[in-house]
C-alpha positions in Angstrom: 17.3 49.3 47.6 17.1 48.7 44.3 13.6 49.8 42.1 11.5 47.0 41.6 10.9 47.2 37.8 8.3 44.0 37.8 6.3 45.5 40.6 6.2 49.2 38.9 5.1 47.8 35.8 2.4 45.8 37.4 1.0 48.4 39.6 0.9 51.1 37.1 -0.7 48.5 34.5 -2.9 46.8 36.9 -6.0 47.5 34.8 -5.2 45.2 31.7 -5.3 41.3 31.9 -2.6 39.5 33.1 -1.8 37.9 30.3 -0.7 41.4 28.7 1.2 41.9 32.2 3.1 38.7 31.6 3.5 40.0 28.0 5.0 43.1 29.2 7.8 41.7 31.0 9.1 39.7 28.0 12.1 42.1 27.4 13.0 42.6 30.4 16.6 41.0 31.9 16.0 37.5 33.8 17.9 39.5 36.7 15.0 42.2 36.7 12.4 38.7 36.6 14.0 37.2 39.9 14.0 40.2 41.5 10.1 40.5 40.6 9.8 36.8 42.1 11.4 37.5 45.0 10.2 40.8 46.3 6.7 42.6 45.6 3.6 42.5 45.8 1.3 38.9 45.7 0.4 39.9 42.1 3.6 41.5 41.0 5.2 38.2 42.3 2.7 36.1 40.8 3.0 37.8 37.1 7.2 37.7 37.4 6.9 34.2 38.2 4.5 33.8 35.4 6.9 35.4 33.0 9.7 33.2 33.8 7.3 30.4 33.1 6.5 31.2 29.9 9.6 32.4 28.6 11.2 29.3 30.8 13.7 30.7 32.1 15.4 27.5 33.6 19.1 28.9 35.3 19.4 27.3 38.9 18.8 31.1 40.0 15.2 31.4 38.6 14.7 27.8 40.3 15.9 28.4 43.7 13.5 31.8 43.6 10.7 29.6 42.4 11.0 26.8 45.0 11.8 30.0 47.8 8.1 31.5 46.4 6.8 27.9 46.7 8.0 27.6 50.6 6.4 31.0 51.2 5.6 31.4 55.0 1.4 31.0 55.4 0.0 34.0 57.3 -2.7 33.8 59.8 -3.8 37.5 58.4 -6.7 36.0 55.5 -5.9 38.7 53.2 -2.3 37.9 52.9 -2.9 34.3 53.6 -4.8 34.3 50.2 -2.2 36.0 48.5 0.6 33.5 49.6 -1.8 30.9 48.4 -2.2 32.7 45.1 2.3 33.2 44.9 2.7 29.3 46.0 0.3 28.2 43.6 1.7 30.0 40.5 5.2 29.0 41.4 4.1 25.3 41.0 2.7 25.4 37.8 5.9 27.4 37.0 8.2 25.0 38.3 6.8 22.7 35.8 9.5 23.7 33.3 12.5 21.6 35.6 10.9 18.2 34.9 14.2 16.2 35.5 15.3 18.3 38.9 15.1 16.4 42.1 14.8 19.5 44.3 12.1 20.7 42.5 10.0 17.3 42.3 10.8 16.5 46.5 9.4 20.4 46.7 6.6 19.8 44.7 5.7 16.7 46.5 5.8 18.5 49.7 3.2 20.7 49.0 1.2 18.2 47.1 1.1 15.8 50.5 1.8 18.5 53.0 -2.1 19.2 54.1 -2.0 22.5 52.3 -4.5 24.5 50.9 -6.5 23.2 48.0 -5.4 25.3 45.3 -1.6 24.5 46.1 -2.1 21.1 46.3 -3.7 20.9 42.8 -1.2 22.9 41.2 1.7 20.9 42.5 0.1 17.6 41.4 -0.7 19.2 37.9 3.2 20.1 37.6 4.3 16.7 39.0 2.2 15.2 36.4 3.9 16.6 33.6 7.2 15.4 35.3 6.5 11.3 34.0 10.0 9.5 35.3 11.2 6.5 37.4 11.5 8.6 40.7 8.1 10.4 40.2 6.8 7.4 39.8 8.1 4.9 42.3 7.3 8.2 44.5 3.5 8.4 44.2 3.5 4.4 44.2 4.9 5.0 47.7 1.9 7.2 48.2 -0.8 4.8 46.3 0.5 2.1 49.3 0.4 4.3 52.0 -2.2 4.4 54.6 -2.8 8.3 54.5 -5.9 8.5 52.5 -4.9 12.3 51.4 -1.6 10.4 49.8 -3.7 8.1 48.4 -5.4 10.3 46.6 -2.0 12.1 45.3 -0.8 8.7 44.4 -4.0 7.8 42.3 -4.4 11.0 40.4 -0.8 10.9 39.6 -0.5 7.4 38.5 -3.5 7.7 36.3 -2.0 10.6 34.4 0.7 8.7 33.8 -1.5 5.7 32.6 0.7 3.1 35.0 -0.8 -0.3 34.5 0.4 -1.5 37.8 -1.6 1.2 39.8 -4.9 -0.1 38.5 -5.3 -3.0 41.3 -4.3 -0.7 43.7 -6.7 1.3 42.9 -9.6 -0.6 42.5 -8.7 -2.4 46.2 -8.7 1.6 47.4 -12.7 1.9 46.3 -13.4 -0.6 48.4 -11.2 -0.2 51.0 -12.0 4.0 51.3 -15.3 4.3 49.9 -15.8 7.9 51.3 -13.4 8.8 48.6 -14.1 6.3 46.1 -15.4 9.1 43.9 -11.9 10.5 43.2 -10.3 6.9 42.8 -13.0 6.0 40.3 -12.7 8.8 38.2 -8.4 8.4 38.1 -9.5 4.6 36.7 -10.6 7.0 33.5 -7.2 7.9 33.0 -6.4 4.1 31.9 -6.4 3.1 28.4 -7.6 -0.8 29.8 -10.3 -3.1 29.4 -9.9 -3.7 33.3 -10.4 -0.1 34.1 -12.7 0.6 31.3 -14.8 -2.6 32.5 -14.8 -1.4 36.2 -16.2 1.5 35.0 -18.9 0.2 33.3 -19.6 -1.5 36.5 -19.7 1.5 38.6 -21.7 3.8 36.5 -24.7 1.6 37.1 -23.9 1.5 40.9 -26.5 1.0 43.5 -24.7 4.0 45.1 -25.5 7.6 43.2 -22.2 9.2 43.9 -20.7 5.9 42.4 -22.1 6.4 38.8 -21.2 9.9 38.8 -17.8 9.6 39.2 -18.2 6.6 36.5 -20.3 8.5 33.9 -17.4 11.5 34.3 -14.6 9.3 33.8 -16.5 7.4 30.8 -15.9 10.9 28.8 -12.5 9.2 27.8 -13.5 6.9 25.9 -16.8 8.1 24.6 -16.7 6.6 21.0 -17.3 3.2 22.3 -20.9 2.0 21.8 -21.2 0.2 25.2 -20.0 3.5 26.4 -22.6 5.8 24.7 -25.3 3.3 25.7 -24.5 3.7 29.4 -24.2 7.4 29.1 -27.5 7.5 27.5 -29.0 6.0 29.9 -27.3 7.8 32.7 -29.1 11.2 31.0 -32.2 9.7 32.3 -30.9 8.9 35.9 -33.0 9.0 38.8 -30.4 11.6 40.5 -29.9 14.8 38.7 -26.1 14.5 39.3 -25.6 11.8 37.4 -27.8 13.1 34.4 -25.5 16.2 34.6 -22.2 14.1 34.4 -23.7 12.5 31.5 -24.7 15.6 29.6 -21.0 16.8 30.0 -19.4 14.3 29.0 -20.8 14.4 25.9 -20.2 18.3 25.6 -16.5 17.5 26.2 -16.3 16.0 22.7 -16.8 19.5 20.9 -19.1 17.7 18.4 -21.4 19.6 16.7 -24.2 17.1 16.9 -23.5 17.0 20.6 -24.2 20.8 21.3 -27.8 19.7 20.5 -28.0 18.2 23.4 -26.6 20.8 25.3 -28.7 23.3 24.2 -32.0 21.7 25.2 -30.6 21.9 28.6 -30.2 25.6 28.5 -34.2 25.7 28.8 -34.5 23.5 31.2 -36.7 24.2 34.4 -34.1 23.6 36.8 -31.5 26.0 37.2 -28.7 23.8 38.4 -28.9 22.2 35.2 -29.1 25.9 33.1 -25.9 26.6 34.7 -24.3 23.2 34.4 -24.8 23.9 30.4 -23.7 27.1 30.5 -20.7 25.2 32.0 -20.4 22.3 29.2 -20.9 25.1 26.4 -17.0 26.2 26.6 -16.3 23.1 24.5 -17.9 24.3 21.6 -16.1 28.0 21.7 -15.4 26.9 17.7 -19.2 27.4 17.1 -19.7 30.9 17.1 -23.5 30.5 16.6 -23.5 28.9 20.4 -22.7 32.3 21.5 -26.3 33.9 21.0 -27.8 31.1 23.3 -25.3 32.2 26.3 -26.3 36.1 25.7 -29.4 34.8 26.1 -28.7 32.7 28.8 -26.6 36.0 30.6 -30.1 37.3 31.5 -31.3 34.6 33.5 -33.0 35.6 36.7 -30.5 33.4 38.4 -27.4 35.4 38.9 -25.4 32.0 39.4 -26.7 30.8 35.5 -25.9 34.8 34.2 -22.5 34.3 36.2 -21.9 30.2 34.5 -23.1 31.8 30.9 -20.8 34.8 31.2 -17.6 32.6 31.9 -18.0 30.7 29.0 -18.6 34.0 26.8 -15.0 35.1 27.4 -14.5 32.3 24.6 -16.6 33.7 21.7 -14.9 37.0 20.8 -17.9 38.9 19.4 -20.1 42.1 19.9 -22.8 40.4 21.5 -20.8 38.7 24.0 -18.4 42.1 25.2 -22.2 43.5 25.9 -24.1 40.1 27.3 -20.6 40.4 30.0 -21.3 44.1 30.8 -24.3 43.1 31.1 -23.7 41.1 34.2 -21.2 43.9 35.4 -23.7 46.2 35.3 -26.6 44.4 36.9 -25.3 41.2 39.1 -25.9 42.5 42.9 -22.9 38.9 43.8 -19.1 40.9 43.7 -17.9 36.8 42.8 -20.0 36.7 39.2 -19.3 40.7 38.8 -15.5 40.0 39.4 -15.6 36.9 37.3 -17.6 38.6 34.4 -14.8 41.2 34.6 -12.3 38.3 33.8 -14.3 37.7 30.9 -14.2 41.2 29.9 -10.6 41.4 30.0 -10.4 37.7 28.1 -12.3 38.2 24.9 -10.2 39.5 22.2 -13.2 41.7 20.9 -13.3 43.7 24.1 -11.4 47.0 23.1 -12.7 47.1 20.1 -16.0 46.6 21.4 -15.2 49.8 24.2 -13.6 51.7 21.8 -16.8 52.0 19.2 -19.1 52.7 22.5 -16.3 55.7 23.0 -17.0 57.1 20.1 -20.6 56.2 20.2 -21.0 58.5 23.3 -18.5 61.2 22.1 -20.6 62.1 19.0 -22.3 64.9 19.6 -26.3 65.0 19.8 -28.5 65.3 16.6 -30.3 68.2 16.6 -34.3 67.8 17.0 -34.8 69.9 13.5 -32.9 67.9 11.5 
């Protein structure tokens, strides 16, 4: 059998990101790629399949290995049953880059109706949405009509991507006809640029029903510069359900404004922890504002390792000194393997990290002062 090359370069290189792995197979032959897609190891499969992505590598061979990756057999074994989740879900973002293929969009819907895992389904819809044609259309109308709520749902999220007027009726009947996942249709109405939609929401975000102005306050992030909008957010932040205070607080984040991270900030103090870490969260829209990194360092120390773990995510995106040592930090001390594994994604993420490393190197290789001197 022939040598893997994909899967020898990715096990001997496992300990860099895999952004550097996908880097690494940029010269390589597309043959060497599909072989990489085709036979391996979960990771080794999932970094050839996200070379051919980003170098888009579109011949029908580097398709049909996708769509073969995509179809992958699910395991009952969990180990290997999350590692087919993690090939299938890479090769439908990857398969984004055939937007006008018909095998690849009937594939796609498949697993993005086919009852499968979470991860699979979101990545397929994600592709399909960047795939904005008559069939893809008419297709997730079908599934707007039909009486499978999980198609509904499909349907909705789609059609609201693609901002299709005609969806919006069917959508607002689905609210009230599925209320148990109105939540999900309401915040698809954000997608539409409409005073129907827009007026809907204003409707819903001050909703008897809590879960109701959630979704609503979320979906209002769209179209934030309206002043009927800001009022309602406003007065969302002081919402009876803490929820709905938080949906409020990030949609204002989302706008990257500096006069917004104000706002933000005050919640990093707050008593409750839930809204610490829903901050920490919201503070990844200001990664432009370097100065918001020395509140997350901070904020890396709380005594709740799921604020530390929140804080240290969002540090990955201010590449500084402080923030390479806040994250090992958390490596060091976090007793959860989840925030440790994620603050090692972080580590591996910020662009100061080997320089960072490499000084502490040094810092430990100098030999010690004598006392006398």
């Amino acid at each position: 059998m022939k040598t893997n090359l994909v899967y020898l370069l990715v096990e001997t290189q496992s300990h860099i990101s895999e952004e550097k792995l996908v880097a690494s197979l940029c010269g390589l032959p597309e043959r060497v790629i599909i072989q990489g897609i085709k036979v391996g190891s979960a990771q080794s499969r999932a970094i050839a399949i996200m070379s051919a992505h980003e170098r888009e590598l579109v011949s029908e061979e580097v398709r049909d290995a996708l769509l073969s990756a995509l179809e992958r057999p699910m395991a009952a074994n969990s180990i290997t049953r999350d590692n087919t989740v993690a090939v299938r879900s890479t090769a439908a973002r990857a398969l984004a880059i055939f937007p006008e293929d018909r095998s690849v969009q009937g594939a796609l819907f498949h697993r993005a109706v086919g009852n499968d895992l979470p991860q699979v389904t979101r990545a397929a819809c994600a592709s399909l949405a960047k795939m904005k044609c008559s069939y893809v259309t008419e297709r997730a109308m079908d599934l707007l009509r039909s009486g499978d709520p999980s198609e509904n749902l499909v349907g909705a999220f789609l059609l609201g991507e693609f901002g299709h007027e005609p969806a919006e009726l069917f959508i607002l009947n689905l609210i009230q006809k599925r209320p148990g996942l109105a939540r999900s249709f309401i915040r698809a109405l954000g997608k539409f640029d409409t005073k129907r939609a827009l007026d809907a929401l204003l409707v819903y975000a001050t909703h008897r029903d809590w879960e109701y102005r959630e979704a609503a306050v979320s979906a209002l992030a769209q179209t934030i510069d309206r002043r009927d909008v800001r009022t309602v957010l406003d007065k969302a932040l002081k919402d009876t359900r803490q929820q709905v205070r938080i949906a409020a607080m990030q949609a204002y984040a989302q706008t990257g404004r500096a006069y917004q991270m104000d706002l933000v900030l005050s919640w990093l103090e707050a008593e409750s922890f839930v809204e610490r870490r829903a901050a920490a969260e919201a503070m990844v829209h200001f990664a432009k504002r370097q100065e918001a990194s020395a509140h997350l360092e901070i904020l890396a120390h709380d005594e709740r390792e799921h604020v530390a773990g929140a804080a240290v995510y969002a540090l990955r995106y201010f590449p500084n000194e402080r923030s390479v040592r806040a994250i090992l930090h958390v490596i060091e001390h976090a007793s959860d393997f989840q925030i440790r594994a994620e603050a090692l994604e972080s580590l591996r993420q910020n662009a100061c990290t080997e320089s960072v490393l490499f000084e502490m190197v040094e810092e430990a290789l100098k030999p010690p002062i004598a006392s006398g001197e």
